[in-house]
C-alpha positions, 0 to 999 in steps of 0.5 A: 305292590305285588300281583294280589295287592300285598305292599312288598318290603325290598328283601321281599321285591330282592328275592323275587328278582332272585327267582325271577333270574334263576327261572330265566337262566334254568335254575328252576326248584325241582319238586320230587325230581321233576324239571321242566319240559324242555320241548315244550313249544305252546300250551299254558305255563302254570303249576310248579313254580310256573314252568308249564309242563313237567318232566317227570324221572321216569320219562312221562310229562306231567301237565297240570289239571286246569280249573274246573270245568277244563281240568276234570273234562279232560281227564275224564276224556283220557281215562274213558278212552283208556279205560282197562274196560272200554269196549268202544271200538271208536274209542279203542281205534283212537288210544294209538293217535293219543298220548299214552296216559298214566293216570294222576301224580300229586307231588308230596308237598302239594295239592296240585294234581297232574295228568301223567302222560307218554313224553311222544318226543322222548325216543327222538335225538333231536326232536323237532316239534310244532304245535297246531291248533286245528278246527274252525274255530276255538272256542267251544259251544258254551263260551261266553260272547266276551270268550268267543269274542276273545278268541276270534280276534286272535287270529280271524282267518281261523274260521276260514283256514281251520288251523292255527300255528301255536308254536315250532322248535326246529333242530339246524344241522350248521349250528347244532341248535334249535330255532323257535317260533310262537304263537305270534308267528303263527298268527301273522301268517295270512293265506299267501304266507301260509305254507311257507311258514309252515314249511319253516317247520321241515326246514333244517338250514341246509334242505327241506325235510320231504321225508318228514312231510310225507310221512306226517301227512300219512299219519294225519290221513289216519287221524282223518279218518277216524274222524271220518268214522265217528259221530259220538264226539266234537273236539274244540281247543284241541290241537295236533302235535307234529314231531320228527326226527332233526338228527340226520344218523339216528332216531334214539328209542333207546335213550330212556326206558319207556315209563311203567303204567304200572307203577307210575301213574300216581303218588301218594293220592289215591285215583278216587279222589282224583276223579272227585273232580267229575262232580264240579264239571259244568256244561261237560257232557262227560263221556260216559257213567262209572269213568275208571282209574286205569294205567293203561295196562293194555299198550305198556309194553309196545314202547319197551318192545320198539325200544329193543327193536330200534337200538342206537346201534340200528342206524335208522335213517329217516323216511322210516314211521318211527322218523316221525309222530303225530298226537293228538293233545289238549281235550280240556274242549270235547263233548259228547255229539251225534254228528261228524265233527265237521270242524275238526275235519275241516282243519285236518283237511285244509292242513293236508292241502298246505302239506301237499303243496309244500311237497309240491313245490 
């Protein structure tokens, strides 16, 4: 009997144990040119054929907009904060710790709307990625009791450490080959193992990555403060993503030309009906009236002008900014507030901390 209670006949249970193999060796149907994201280390799997995020052939990823209310409050977070008319300097000041985004894209033979989205990883040789989960807790004010109840038993020590591990891709020069760790690694983690699983992270197999920590731990500093400097939202659920360069030569801006805003930020759906979604959000507090369709007209081309300046014949060696890159991501949890984000700061503090040390040492 499958998943929805329908009895399977065995050409039925056959071909699902077809696609089941093709999905687990990589032979994944392509929609409208689109794979799966290859770097990707947390988040859901759903959407196309359940892959999680899509890369897209321009370069951008798309990731799937969840169930309302999670879905339309998260796009409705990006196309405020990018809105070609938004003159909020808190908000102006917080696109460049964001990925860039592109509007919606809506394959051709389906109805599942995408957020389109900057690919942060695509001028790195060998990125090496993680994902941290950071606040207090992770679950936001108007989740149920079963909800929070739910979350906190995941991981326990999240209200005391204020940041949660959620999964690392880790490039090893001896075996040309990545290692990863999940979620459950993250969450075995206790306060006397902390900072030597996250410094797992700048681990290459052969040294430690100073470099790279030194250089995160300054882009976080900026991301602290801008929280710091504004009392106007709360972000629950969010996370960070970490990335530097596990190539010892070169840092590759040049692989792929960067994707246009102005072309590539839908297909075939027009933006109105894409931001209908505002109208089922629930407990959302949306950001502000009158949220416009933008395609991120104002930063375009800066990606374009580092890919000329940074060519694969420049050999740039690490300890350099664009050795590393540090985003913001997942905003399916933010509301409006009129208080520090004491939360958040918590989390990016106590990362810091573990970040210093492991230098340290």
């Amino acid at each position: 009997m499958s998943a929805d209670g329908q009895i399977m006949d065995s050409s039925s249970r056959t071909l699902e144990k077809l696609e089941n193999k093709n999905n687990k060796n990589g032979l994944v149907k392509q929609v409208d040119g689109c794979v799966p994201f290859s770097h990707q280390v947390a988040g859901h799997k759903c959407g196309i054929n359940n892959t999680g995020v899509l890369q897209h052939p321009d370069g951008t990823i798309l990731k799937q907009l969840q169930a309302p209310p999670r879905g339309p409050r998260e796009m409705n977070f990006y196309t405020q904060v990018f809105a070609k008319d938004c003159t909020d300097k808190r908000l102006l000041d917080l696109q460049q710790h964001l990925p860039k985004f592109y509007g919606t894209w809506m394959p051709r033979e389906s109805h599942e709307l995408y957020l389109k989205l900057e690919d942060v990883t695509r001028r790195f040789l060998r990125p090496c990625i993680m994902d941290v989960k950071i606040g207090r807790r992770s679950y936001d004010p108007f989740a149920s009791k079963e909800k929070r109840e739910e979350q906190i038993s995941k991981y326990p020590l999240m209200e005391e450490i204020g940041f949660l591990l959620l999964g690392m891709r880790v490039y090893q020069i001896h075996s040309d080959s990545y290692i990863t760790h999940d979620q459950f690694y993250g969450r075995s983690l206790r306060k006397d193992t902390l900072k030597n699983g996250l410094s797992r992270f700048f681990h290459n197999g052969q040294e430690l990555q100073r470099h790279a920590v030194s250089l995160i731990i300054s882009k976080i500093r900026r991301i602290l403060r801008w929280f710091e400097s504004q009392t106007q939202l709360h972000f629950y659920a969010s996370s960070l993503l970490l990335v530097y360069e596990g190539s010892p030569h070169t840092i590759n801006t040049s692989k792929h030309k960067p994707a246009d805003p102005a072309t590539g930020h839908q297909q075939g759906e027009p933006q109105s009906k894409a931001l209908s979604f505002q109208s089922s959000l629930t407990h959302s507090h949306p950001l502000c009236h009158n949220i416009e369709g933008n395609t991120n007209g104002k930063h375009g081309g800066s990606e374009e002008k580092k890919a000329k300046e940074i060519g694969m014949g420049d050999k740039k060696q690490f300890g350099q900014e664009e050795a590393v890159e540090v985003k913001m991501i997942d905003f399916a949890h933010v509301f409006q507030s009129d208080s520090p984000d004491e939360s958040y700061m918590y989390g990016l503090r106590n990362l810091l901390s573990t970040l210093e040390q492991i230098l340290k040492d």
